[in-house]
Backbone bond lengths (Angstrom), bond angles and torsions (degrees), N, CA, C in turn:
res aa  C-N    CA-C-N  psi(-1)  N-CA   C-N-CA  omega(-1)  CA-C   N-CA-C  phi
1 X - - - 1.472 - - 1.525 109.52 -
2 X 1.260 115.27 144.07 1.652 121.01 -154.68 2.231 86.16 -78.75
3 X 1.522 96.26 151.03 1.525 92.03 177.82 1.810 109.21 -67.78
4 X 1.414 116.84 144.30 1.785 109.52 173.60 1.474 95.24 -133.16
5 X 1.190 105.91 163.64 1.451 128.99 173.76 1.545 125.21 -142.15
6 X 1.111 103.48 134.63 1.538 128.33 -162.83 1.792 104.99 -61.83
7 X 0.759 94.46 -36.51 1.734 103.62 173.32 1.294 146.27 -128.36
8 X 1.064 154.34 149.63 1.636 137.31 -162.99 1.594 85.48 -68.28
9 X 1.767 104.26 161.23 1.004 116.40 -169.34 1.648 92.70 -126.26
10 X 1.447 124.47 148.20 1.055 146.79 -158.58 1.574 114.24 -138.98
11 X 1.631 133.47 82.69 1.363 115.31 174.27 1.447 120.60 -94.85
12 X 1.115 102.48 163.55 1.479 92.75 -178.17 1.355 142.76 -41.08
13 X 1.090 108.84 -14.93 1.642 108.43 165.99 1.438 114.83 -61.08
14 X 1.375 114.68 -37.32 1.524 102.28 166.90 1.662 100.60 111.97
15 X 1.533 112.25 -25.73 1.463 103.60 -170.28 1.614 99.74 -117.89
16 X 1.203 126.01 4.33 1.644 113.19 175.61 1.346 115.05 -84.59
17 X 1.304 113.16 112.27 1.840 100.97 161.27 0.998 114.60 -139.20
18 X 1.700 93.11 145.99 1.454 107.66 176.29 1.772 132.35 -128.87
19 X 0.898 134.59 144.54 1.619 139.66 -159.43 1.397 111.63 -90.76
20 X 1.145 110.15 141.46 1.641 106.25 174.97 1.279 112.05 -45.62
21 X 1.633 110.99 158.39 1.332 111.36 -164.84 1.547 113.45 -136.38
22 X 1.753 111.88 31.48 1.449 138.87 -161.89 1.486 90.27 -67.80
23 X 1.364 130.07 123.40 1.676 126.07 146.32 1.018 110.13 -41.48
24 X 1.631 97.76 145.94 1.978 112.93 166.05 1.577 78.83 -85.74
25 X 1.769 85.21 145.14 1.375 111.47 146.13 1.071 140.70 -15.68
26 X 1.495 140.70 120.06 1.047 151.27 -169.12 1.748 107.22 -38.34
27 X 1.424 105.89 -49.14 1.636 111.10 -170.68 1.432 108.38 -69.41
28 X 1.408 122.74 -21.93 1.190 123.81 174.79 1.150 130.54 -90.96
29 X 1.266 127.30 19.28 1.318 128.21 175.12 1.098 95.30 -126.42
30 X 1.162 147.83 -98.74 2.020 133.62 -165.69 0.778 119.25 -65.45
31 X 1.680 135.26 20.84 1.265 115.18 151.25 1.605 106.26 -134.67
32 X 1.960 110.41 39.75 1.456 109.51 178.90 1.753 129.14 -48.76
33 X 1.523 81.35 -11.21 1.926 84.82 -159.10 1.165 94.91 -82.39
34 X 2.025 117.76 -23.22 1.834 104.79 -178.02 1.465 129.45 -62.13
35 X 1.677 88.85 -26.61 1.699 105.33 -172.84 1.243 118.24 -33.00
36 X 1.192 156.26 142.45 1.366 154.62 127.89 1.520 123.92 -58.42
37 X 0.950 103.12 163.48 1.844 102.32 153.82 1.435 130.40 -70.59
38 X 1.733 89.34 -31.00 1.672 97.21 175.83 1.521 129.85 -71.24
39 X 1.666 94.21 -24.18 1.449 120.94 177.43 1.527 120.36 -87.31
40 X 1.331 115.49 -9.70 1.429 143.44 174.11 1.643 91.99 -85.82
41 X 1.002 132.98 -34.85 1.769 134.50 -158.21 1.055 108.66 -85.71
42 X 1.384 101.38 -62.30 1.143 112.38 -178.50 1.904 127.64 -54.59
43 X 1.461 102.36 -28.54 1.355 107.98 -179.31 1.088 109.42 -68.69
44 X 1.372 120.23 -58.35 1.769 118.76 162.79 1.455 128.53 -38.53
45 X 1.516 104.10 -36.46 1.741 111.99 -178.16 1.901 82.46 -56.80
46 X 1.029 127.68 -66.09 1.602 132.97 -133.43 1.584 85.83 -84.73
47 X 0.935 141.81 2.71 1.698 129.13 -159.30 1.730 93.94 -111.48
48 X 1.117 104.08 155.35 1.649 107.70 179.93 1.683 113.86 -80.56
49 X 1.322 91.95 72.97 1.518 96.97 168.65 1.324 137.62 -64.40
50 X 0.662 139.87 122.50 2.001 135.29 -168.87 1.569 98.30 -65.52
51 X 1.338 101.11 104.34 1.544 101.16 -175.45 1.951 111.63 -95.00
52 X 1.663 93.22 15.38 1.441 94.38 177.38 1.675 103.18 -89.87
53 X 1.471 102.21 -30.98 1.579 102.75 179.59 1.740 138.71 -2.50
54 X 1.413 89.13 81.84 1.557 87.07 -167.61 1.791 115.94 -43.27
55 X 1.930 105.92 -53.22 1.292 98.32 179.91 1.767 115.97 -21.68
56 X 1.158 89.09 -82.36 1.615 121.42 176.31 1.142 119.12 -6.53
57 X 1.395 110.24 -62.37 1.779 130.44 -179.77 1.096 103.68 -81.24
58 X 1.119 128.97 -50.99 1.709 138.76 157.56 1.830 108.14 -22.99
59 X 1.250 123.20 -58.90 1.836 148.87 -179.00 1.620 90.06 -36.89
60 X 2.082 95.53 -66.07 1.509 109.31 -129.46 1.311 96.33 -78.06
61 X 1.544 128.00 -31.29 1.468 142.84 -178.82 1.368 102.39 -54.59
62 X 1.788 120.78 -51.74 1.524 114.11 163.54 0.890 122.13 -45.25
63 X 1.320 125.43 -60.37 1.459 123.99 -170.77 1.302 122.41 -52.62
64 X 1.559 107.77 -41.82 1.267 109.78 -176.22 1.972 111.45 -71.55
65 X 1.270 99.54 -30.51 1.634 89.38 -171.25 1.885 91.39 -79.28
66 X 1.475 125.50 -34.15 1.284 110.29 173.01 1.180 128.55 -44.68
67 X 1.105 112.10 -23.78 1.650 127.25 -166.11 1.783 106.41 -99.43
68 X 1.042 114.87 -16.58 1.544 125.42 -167.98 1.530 91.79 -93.55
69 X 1.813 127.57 -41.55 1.511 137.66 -171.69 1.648 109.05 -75.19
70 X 1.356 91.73 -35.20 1.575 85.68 -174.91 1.626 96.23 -144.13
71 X 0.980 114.18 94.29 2.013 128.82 171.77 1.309 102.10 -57.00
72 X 1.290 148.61 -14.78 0.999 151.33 169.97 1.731 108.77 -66.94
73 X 1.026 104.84 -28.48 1.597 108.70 177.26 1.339 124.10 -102.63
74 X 1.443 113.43 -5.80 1.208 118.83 -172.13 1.792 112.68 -72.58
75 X 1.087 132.41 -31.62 1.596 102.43 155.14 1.118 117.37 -37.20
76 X 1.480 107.55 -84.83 1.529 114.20 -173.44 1.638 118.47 -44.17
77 X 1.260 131.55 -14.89 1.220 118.80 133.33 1.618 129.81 -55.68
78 X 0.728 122.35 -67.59 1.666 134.73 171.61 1.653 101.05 -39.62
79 X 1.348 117.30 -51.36 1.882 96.49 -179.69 1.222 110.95 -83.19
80 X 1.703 125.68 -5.01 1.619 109.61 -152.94 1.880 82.03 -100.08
81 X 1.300 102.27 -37.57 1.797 106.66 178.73 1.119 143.20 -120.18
82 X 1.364 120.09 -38.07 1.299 144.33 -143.76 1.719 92.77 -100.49
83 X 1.190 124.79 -30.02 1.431 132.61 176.66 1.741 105.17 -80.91
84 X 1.330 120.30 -26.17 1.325 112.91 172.77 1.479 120.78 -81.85
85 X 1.171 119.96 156.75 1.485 129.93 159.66 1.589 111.72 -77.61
86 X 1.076 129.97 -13.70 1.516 108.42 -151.22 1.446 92.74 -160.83
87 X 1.744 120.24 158.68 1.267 114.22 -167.25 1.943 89.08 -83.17
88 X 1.203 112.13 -51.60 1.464 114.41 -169.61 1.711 110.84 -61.33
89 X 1.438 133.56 -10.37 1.299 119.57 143.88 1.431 117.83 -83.02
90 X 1.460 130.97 -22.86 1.719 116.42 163.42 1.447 106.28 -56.34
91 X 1.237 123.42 -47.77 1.861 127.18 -178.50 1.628 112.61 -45.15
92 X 1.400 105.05 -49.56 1.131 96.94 -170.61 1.518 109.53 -77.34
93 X 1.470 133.34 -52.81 1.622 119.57 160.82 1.532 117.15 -46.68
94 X 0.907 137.00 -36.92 1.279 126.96 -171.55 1.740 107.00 -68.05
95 X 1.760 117.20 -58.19 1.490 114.21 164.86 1.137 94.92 -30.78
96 X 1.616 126.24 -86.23 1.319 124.99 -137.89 1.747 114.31 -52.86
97 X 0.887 86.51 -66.38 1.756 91.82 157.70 1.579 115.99 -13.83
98 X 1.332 95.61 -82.46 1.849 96.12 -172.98 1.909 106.32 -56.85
99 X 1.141 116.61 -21.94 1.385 100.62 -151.51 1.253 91.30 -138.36
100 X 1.280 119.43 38.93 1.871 123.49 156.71 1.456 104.91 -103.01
101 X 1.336 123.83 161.62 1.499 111.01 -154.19 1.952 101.93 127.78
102 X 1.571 110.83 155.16 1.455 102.24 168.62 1.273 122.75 63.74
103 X 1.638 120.95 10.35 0.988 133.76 -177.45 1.620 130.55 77.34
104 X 1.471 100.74 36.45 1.378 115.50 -169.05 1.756 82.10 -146.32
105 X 1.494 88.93 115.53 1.744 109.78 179.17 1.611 93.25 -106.49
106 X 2.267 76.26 139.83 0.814 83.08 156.85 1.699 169.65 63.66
107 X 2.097 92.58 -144.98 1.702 99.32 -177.29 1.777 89.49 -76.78
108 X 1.663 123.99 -21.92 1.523 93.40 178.34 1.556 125.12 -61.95
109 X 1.069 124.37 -18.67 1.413 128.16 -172.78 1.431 106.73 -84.02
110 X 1.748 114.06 -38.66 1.263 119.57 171.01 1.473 104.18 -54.92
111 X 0.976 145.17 -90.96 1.150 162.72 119.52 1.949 97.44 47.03
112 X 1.118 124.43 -60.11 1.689 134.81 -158.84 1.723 103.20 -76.34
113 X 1.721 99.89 -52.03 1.384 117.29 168.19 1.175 124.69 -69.35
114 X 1.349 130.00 -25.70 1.355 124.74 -163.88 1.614 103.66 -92.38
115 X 1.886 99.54 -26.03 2.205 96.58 -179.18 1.230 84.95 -99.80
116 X 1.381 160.50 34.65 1.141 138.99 151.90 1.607 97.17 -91.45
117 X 1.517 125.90 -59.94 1.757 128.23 166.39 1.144 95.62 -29.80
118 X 1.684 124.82 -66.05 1.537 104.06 -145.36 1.642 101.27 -76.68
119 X 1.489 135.01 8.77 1.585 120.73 -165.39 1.169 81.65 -95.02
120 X 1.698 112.60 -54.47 1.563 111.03 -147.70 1.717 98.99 -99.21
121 X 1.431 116.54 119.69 1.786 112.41 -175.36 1.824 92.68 -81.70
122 X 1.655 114.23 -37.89 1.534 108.19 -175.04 1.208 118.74 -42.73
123 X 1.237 106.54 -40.71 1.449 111.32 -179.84 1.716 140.83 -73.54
124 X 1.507 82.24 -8.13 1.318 104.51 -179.81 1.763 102.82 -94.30
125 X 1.902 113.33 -30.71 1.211 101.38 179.41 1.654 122.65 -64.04
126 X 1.373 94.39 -21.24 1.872 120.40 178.66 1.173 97.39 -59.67
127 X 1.281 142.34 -52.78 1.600 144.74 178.26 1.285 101.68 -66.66
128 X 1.068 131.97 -37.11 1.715 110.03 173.43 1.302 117.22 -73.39
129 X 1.148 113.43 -38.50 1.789 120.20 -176.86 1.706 100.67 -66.68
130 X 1.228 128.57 -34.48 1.455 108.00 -172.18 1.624 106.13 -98.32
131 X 1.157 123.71 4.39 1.733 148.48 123.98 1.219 103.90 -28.48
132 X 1.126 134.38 -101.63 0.976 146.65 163.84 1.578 140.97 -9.37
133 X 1.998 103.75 -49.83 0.965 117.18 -167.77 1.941 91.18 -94.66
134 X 1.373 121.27 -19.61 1.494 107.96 157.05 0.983 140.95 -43.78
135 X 1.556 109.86 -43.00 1.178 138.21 -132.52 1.662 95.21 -104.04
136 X 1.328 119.57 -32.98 1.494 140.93 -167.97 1.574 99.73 -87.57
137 X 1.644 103.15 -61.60 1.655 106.09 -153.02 1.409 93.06 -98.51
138 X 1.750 143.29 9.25 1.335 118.85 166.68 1.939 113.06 -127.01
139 X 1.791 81.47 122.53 2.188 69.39 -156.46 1.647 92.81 -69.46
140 X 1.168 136.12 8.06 1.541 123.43 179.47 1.714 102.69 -90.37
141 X 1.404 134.53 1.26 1.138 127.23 -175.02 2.020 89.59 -96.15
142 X 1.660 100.91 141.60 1.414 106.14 177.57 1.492 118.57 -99.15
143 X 1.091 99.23 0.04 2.159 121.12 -164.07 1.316 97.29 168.62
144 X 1.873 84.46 166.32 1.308 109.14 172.67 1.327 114.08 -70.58
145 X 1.196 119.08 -22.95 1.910 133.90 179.05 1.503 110.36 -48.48
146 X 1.603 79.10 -53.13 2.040 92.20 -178.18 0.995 132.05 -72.71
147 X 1.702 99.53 -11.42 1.994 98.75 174.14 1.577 94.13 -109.04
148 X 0.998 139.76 -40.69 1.653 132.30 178.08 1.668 98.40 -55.25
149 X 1.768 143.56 -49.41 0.738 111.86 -158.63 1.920 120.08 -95.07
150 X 1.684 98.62 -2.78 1.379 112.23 -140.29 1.742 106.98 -137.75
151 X 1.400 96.73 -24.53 1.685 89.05 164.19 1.338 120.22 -114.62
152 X 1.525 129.94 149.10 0.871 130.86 -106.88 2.199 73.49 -143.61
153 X 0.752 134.04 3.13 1.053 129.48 -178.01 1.396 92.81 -107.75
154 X 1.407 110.59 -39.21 1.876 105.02 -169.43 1.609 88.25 -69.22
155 X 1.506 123.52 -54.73 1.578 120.98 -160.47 1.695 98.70 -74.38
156 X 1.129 147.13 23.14 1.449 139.86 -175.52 1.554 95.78 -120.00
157 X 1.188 117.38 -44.81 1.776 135.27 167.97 1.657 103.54 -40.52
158 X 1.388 103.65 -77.08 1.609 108.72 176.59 1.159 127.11 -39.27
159 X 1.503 108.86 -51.53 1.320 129.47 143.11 1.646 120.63 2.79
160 X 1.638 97.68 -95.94 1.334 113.99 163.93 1.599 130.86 -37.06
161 X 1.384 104.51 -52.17 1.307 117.95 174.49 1.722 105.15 -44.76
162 X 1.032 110.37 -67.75 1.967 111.44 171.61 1.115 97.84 -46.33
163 X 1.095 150.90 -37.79 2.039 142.07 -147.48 1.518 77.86 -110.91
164 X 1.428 166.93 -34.59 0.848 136.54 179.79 1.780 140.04 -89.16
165 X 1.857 79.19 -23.45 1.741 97.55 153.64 1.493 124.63 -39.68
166 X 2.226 95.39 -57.49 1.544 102.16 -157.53 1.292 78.85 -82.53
167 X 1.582 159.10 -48.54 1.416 137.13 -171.62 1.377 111.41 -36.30
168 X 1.539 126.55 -51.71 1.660 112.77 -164.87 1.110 113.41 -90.23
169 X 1.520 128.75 3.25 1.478 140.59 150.22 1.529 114.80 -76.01
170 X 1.592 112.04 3.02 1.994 93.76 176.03 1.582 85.78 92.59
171 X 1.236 126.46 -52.56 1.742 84.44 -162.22 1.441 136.86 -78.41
172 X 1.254 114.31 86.05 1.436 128.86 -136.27 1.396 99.95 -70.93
173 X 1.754 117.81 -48.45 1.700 120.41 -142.90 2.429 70.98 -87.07
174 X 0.580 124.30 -41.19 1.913 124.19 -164.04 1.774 79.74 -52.20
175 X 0.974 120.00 -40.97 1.658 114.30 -154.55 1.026 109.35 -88.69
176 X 1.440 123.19 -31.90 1.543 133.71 175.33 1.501 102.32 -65.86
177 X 0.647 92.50 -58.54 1.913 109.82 -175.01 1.739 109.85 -46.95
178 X 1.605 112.66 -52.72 1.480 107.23 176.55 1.994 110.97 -72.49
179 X 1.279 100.92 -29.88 1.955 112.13 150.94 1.485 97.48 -44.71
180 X 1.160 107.86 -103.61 1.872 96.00 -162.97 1.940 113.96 -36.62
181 X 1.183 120.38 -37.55 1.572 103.28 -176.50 1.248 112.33 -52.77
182 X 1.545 112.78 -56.32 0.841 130.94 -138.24 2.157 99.24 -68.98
183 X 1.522 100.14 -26.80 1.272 116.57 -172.06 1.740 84.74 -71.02
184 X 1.598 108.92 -79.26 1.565 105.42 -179.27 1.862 118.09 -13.12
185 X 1.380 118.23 -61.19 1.137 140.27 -178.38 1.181 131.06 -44.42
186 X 1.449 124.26 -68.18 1.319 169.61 -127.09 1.469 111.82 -135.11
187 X 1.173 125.64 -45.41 1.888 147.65 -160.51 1.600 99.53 41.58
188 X 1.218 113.27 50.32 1.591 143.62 158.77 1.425 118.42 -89.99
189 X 1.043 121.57 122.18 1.611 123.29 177.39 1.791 109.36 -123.25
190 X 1.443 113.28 106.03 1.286 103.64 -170.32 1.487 102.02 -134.64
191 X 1.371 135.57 107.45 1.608 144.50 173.29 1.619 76.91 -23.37
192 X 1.538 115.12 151.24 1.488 120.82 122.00 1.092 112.77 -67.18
193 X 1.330 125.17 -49.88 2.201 112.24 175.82 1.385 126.74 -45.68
194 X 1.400 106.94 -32.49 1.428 101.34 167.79 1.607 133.76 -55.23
195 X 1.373 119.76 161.16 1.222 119.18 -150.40 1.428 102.03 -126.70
196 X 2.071 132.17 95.67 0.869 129.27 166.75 1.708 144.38 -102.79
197 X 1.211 113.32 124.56 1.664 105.75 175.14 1.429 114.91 -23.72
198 X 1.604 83.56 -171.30 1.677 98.51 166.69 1.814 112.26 -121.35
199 X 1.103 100.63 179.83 1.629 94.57 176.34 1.793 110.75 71.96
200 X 1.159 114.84 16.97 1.631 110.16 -179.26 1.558 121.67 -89.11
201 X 0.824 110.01 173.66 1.833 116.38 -160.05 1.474 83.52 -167.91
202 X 1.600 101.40 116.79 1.286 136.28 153.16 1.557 120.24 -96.59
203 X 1.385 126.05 103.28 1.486 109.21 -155.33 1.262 99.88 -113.78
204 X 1.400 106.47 114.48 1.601 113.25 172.45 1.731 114.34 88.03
205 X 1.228 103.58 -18.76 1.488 124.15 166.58 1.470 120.26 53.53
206 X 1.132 120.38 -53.98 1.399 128.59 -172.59 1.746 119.76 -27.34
207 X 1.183 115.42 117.92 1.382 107.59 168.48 1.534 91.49 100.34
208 X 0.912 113.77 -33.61 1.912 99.98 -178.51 1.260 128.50 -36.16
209 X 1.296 139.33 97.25 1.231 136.92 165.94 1.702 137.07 -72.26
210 X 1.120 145.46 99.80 1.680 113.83 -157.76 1.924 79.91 -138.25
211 X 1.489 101.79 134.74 1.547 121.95 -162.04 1.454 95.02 -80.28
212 X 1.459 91.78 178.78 1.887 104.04 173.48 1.511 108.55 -78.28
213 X 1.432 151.24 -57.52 1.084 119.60 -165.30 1.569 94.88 -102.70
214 X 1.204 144.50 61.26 1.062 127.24 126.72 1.597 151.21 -119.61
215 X 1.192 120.61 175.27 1.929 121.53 -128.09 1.884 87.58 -124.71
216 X 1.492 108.19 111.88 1.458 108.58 157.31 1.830 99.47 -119.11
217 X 1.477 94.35 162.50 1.835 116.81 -139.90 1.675 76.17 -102.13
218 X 1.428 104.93 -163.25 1.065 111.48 170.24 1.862 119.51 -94.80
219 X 1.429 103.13 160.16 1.817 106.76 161.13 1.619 85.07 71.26
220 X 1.427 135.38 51.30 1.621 118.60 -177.38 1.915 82.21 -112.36
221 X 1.391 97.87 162.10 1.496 125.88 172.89 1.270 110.31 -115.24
222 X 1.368 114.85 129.99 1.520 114.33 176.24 1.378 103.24 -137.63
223 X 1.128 126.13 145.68 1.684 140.00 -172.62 1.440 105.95 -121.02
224 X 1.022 110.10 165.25 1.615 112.62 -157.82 1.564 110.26 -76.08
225 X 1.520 128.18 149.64 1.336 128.38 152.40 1.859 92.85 85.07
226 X 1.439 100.44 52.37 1.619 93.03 -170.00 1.939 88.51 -145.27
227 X 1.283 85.14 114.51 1.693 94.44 166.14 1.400 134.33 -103.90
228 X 1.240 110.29 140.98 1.456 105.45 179.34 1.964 106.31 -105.73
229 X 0.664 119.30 114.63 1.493 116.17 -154.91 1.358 123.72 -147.83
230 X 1.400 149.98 153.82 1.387 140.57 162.29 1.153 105.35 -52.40
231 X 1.767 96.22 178.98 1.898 117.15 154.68 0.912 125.41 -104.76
232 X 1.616 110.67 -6.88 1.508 110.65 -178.98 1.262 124.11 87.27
233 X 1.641 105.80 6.12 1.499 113.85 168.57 1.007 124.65 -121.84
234 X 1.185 113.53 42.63 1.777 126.50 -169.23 1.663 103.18 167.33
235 X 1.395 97.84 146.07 1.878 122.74 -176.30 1.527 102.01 -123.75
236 X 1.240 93.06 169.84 1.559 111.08 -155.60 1.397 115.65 62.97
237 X 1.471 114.75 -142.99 1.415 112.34 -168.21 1.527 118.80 -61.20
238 X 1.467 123.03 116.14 1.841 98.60 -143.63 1.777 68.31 -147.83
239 X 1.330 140.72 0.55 1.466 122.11 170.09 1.313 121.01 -124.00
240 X 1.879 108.22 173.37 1.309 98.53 -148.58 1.756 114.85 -86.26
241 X 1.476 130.18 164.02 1.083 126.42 178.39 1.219 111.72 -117.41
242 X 2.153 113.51 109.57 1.218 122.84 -168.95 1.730 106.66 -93.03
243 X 1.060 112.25 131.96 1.390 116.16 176.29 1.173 121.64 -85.35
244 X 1.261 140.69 -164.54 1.849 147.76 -168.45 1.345 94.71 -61.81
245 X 1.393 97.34 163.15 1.598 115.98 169.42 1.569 122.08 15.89
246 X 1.509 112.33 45.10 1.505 128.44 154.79 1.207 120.57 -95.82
247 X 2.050 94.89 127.89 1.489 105.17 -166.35 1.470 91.22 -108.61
248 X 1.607 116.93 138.22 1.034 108.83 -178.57 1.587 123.78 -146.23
249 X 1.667 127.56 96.24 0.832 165.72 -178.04 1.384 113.15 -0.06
250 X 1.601 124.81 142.27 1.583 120.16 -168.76 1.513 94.17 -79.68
251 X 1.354 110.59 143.49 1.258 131.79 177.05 1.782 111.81 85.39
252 X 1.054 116.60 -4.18 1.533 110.72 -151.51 1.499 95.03 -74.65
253 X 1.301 139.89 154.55 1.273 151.16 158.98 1.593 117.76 -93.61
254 X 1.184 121.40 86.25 1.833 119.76 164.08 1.611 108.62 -60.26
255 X 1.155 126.61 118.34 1.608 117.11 174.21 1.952 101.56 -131.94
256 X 1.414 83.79 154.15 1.496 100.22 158.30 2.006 88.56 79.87
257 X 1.599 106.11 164.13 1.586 118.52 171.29 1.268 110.37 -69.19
258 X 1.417 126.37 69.28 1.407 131.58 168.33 1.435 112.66 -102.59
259 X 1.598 119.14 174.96 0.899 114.75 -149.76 1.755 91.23 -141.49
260 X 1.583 125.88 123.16 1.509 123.06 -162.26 1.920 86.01 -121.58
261 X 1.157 97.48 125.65 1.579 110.64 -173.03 1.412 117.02 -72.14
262 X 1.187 141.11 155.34 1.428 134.02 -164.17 1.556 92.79 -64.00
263 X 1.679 107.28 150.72 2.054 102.07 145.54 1.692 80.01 92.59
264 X 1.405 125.73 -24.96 1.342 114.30 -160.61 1.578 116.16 -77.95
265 X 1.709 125.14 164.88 1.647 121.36 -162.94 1.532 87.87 -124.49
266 X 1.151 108.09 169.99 1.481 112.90 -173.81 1.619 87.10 -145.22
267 X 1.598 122.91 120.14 1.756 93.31 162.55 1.000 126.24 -110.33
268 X 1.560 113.46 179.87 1.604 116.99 -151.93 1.674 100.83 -63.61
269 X 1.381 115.75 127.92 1.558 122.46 150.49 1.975 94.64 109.90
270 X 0.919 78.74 6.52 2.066 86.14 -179.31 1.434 105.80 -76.66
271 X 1.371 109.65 140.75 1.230 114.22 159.79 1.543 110.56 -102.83
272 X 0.979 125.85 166.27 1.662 130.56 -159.69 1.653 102.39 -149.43
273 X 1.020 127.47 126.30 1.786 125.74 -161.57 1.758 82.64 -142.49
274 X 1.152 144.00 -54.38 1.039 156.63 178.95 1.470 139.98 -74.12
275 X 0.939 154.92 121.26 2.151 162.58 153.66 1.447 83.68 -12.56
276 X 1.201 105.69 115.72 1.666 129.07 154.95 1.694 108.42 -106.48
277 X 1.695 90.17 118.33 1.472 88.24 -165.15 2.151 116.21 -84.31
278 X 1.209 82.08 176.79 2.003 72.74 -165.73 1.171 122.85 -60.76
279 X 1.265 124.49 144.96 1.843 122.47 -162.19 1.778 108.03 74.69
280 X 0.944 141.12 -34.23 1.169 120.53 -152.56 1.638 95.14 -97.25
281 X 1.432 103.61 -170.82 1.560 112.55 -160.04 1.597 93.58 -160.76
282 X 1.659 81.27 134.01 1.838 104.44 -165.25 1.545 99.13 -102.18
283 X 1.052 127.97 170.53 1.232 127.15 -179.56 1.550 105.35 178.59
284 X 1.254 116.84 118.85 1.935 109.52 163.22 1.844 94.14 138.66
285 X 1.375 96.06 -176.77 1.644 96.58 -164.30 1.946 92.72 -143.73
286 X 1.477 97.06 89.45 1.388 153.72 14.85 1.758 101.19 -80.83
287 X 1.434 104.02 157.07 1.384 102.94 177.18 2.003 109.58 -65.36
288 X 1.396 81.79 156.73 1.666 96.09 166.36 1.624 117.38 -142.86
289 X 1.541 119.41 143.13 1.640 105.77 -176.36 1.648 101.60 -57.03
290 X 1.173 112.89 155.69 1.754 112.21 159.43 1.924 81.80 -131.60
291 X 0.819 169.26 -34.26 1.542 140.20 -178.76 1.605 103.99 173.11
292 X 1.407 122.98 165.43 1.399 134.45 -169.35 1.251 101.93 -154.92
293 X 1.691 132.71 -154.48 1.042 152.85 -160.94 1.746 112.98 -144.48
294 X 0.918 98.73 155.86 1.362 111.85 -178.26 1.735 119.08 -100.89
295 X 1.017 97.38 -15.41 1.616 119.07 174.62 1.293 117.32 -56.76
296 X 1.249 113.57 126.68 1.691 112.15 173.81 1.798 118.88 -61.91
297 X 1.235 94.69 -60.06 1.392 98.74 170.77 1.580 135.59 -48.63
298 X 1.562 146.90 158.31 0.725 165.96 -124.85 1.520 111.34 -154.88
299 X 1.045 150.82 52.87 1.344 154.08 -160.29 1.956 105.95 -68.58
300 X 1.005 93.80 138.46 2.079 92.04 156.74 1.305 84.93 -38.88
301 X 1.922 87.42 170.25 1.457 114.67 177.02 1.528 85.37 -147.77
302 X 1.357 117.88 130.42 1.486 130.74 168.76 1.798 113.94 -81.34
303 X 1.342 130.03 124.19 1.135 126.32 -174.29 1.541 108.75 -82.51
């Protein structure tokens, strides 16, 4: 039996993480394509859901007054939420939804996403925190409604999170495959091998690139059209590793196995070849420090 662990694991470097690594269920893997949506629903209806869930009630209260403001939307309220029990069965229809197409139906995607939520709950707490961390650090988000149903950086993230599960389980070509949709979809490019925090905010998303071996921390900010990527002069571990509470600038390029220090800024249109140390802030083409803080702490950063 493959080794699992009960909790994300944290080594001292500060920037590796990794997610439990519990198999789905026997019924859910060779016979994903039978799944339904209804059969996806239902598992969540019956599972001990935290029915205090603020997110959750927080969602459905939108929806419902959205739907009361403009009746014109009220289906599409009612299938995207108001018909679910649980935030992690809206996740899984809603992905599937955007990113069925290309010969990938559908209730199978419903179906892939919805027993991967219900195996792994960590992973589901990761979807609330970068919920959350939208909702806090971008003043253009109006609710949690509007970034779960409508941005495309929060739904490309989630995304990943499934493609990186089935990557460290072997199922490589399933993981590659929700990688390319999700790129088609989204114009998101995210390794499944790569290794992401929690608490992230992709803002506006487009153009984002983030490579196979590289490591963002938790609470990081990313702005659109910003890659984290090699140089092309070196294999294996060849990308960069962003630490805590790094905000990091539209357009900016991270390249090569460098290392961006917690608290640290990246600005927009920078290239970065070099270890940006913690707190400080790079800026220029090639980047250079111009100044940081002395502060231990790590505060939000408002986009």
């Amino acid at each position: 039996m493959p080794a699992c662990v009960a909790e994300p694991r944290r080594p001292e470097s500060g920037n590796d993480y990794s997610y439990p690594c519990k198999i789905l269920p026997d019924f859910f893997r060779p016979k994903i394509c039978r799944i339904s949506a209804k059969t996806v629903r239902r598992l969540f209806d019956s599972s001990e859901n935290d029915k205090d869930d603020y997110l959750w009630e927080k969602m459905q209260e939108e929806a419902k007054s959205n739907s009361s403001q403009e009746p014109l939307l009220a289906h599409y309220y009612q299938m995207s939420i108001l018909s679910h029990d649980s935030l992690e069965s809206a996740l899984a229809s809603h992905l599937s939804a955007k990113l069925s197409g290309s010969g990938l139906r559908g209730e199978a995607l419903c179906g892939l996403f919805g027993g991967v939520f219900l195996e792994d709950k960590e992973m589901v707490e990761c979807v609330k925190d970068d919920l959350r961390a939208v909702k806090e650090r971008d003043p253009a988000c109006i609710g949690y409604l509007h970034c779960f149903l409508h941005f495309k950086g929060f739904m490309a993230c989630q995304a990943y999170r499934v493609a990186h599960k089935l990557w460290s389980q072997g199922r490589r070509n399933l993981a590659v495959i929700i990688q390319s949709r999700v790129s088609e979809v989204f114009a998101v490019d995210i390794h499944p091998a790569a290794r992401i925090g929690r608490g992230i905010l992709i803002d506006h998303a487009t153009g984002v690139v983030i490579g196979e071996t590289a490591v963002v921390g938790n609470n990081v900010s990313i702005l659109h059209n910003v890659t984290l990527g090699g140089t092309s002069k070196a294999s294996g571990d060849r990308h960069p590793k962003i630490g805590d509470w790094v905000l990091i600038g539209a357009g900016a390029c991270v390249l090569g196995n460098i290392r961006v220090g917690n608290g640290a800024k990246i600005g927009a249109g920078s290239i970065v070849l070099k270890d940006v140390p913690p707190r400080m802030t790079a800026v220029g083409n090639p980047a250079r420090l111009v100044g940081g803080t002395i502060s231990d702490q790590c505060p939000g950063h408002v986009i």
